[in-house]
FIGUTI-452003 format. One record per residue: x, y, z of N, C-alpha, C in turn; residue in one letter. Coordinates in pm, whole numbers, plus 50000, padded with zeros to 5 digits. Layout:
# residues N
XYZXYZXYZa...
***
This chain:
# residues 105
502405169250734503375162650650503105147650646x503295145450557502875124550519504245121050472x504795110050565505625105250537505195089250447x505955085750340505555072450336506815062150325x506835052050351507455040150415507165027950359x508255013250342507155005750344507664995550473x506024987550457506644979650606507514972050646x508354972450554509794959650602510364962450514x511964958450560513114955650444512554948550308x512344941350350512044930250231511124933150114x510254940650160509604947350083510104957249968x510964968550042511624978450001512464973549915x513104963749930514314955949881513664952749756x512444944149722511884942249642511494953849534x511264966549610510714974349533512424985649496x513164986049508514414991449493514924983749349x514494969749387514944958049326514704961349149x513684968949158512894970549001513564984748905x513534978148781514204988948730513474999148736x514575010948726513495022748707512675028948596x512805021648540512135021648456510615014248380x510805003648502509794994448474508514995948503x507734995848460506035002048442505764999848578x505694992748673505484988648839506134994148885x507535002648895508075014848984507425027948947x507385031348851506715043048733505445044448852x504505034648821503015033448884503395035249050x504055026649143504645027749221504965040049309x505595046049223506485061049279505055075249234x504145068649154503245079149088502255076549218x501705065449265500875064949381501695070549509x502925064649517503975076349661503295088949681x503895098649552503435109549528501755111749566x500945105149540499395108449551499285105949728x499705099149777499415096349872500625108449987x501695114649947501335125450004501275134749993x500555138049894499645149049864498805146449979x497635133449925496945130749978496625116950048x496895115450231496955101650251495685091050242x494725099350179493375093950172492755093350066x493795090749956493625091749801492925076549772x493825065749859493095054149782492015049049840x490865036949830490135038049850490065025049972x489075028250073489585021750202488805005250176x489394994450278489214984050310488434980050411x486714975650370486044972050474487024962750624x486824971950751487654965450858487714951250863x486154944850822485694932450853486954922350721x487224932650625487884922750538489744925650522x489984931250637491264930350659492354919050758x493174911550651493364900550673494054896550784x494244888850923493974880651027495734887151017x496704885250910498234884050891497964902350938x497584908250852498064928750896497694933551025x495994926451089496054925351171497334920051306x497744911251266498914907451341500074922251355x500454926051247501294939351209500424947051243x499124948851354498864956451392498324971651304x498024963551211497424971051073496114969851129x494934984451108493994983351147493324989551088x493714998850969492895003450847493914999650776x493055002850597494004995650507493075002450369x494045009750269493385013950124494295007750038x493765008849898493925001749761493475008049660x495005006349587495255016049467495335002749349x494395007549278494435004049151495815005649090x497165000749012498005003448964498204999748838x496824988448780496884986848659495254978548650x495134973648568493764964348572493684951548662x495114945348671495444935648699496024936748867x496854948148901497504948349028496764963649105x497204957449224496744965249367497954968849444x497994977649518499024982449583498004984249754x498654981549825497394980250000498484993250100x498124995750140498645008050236497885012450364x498445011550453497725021550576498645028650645x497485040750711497655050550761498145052850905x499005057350969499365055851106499575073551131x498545080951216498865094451261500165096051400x501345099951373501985094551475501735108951571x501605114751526501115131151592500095142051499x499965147351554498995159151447499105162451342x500405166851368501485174551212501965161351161x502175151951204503215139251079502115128751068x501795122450940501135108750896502215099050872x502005095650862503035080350784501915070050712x502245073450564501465058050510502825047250498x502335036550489503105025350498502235015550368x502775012850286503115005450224503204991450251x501954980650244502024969650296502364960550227x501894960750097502354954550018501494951649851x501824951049735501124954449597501164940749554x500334936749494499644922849404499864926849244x500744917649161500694919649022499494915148952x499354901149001497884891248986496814895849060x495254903649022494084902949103493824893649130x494294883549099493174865849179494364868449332x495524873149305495784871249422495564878649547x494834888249488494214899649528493424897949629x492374894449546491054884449537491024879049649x491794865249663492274855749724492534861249871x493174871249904494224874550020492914883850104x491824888750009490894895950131489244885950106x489494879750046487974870250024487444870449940x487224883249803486444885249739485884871249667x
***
């Protein structure tokens, strides 16, 4: 079973925050779904380029979903036992420069 989450209030808050209707929950709630199906749907983050801050949150893998041309959605995986995953939801970029920006490219 894959549970998914995201990593803080603030986050969630943000993403609650959006209508439901608005093309970024739509995309949003359509990657939820993919990821648990499957928690290894998006595509992973060289270790070397995961940033110094997730590290801190003890983030130590990390994938990225395309959600439009422009935005990214970042997520990792935590096995808390055999039978349960938990992706977590770290946090989605509307702007790729900021994308860009936040892992080095």
């Amino acid at each position: 079973m894959v549970k998914v989450k995201f990593l803080n209030d603030k986050l969630e808050k943000e993403y609650l925050s959006l209508l439901d209707d608005d093309r970024l929950k739509k995309k949003i709630n359509w990657v939820i779904e993919r990821i648990k199906e499957n928690p290894n749907f998006g595509q992973p983050i060289a270790k070397r380029l995961i940033p110094k801050e997730y590290k801190n949150e003890r983030i130590n893998n990390a994938f990225w979903i395309a959600l439009s041309d422009e935005s990214r959605l970042i997520y990792t995986i935590i096995s808390e036992d055999k039978d349960e995953i938990t992706a977590t939801i770290v946090e989605w970029f509307v702007r790729h420069k900021d994308y860009e920006r936040k892992f080095g490219y």
